[in-house]
VEXDO-960590 format. One record per residue (C-alpha): x, y, z; residue number from 1; residue in one letter; chain. Coordinates in steps of 0.05 Angstrom, whole numbers, plus 5000, padded with zeros to 4 digits. Layout:
{atom {X Y Z} NUM 'A' 'A'}
...
***
This chain:
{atom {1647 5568 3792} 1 'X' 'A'}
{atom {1593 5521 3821} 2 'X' 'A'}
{atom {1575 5521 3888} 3 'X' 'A'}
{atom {1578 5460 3928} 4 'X' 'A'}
{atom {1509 5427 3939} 5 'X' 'A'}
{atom {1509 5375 4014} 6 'X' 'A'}
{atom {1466 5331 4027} 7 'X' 'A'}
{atom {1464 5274 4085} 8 'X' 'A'}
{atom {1506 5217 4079} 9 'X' 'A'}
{atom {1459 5169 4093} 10 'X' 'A'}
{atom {1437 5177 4021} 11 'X' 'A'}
{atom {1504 5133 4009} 12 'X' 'A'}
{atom {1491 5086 4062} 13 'X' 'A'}
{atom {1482 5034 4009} 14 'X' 'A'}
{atom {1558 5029 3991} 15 'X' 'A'}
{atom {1572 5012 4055} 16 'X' 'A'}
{atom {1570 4934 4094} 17 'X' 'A'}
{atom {1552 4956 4156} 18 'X' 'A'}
{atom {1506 5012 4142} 19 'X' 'A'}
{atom {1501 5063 4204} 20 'X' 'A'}
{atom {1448 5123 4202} 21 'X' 'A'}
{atom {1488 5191 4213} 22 'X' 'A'}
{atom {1438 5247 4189} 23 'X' 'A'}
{atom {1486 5301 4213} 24 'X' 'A'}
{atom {1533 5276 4170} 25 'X' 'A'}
{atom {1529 5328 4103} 26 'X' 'A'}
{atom {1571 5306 4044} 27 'X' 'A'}
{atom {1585 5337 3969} 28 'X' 'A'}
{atom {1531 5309 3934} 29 'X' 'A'}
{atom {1567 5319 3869} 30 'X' 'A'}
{atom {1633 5282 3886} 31 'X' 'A'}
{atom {1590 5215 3916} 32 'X' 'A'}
{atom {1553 5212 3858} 33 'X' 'A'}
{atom {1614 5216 3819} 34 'X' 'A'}
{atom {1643 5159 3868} 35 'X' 'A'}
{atom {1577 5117 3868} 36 'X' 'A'}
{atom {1572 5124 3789} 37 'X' 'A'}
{atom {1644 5097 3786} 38 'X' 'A'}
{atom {1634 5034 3825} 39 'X' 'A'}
{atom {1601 4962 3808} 40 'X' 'A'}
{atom {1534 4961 3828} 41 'X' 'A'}
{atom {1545 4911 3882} 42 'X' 'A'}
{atom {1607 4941 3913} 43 'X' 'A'}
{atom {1602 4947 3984} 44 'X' 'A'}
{atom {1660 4979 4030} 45 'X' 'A'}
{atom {1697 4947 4062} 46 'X' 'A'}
{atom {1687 4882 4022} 47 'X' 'A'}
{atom {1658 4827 4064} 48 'X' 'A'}
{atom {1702 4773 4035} 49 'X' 'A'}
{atom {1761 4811 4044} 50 'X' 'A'}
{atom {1739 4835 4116} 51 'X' 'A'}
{atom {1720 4764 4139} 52 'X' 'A'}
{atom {1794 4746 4123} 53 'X' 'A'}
{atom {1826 4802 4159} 54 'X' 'A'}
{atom {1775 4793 4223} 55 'X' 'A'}
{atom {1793 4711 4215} 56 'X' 'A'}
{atom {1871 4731 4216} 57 'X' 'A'}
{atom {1904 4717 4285} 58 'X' 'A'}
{atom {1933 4798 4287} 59 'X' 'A'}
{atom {1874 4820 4265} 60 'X' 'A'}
***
């Protein structure tokens, strides 16, 4: 069995809108990759179109 290799999340601050530095933030490098590899190259989370609906919504 492998063991489990972190690294700082900021390295996956890219998938993100709104992109906030956390350095003491560790995550499994091996799973994000797996995530980011997975994933259009311009997906972004949330999705700005979708979140410029919900934040335009009267609830919201």
């Amino acid at each position: 069995m492998s063991e489990k290799v972190y690294v700082m999340g900021d390295l996956y601050n890219s998938l993100f809108s709104v992109q906030v530095s956390n350095p003491e933030y560790l995550v499994d490098y091996k799973l994000w990759n797996q995530i980011r590899a997975g994933l259009p190259d311009n997906y972004r989370m949330p999705d700005p179109v979708i979140q410029h609906i919900l934040n335009s919504h009267p609830n919201g």
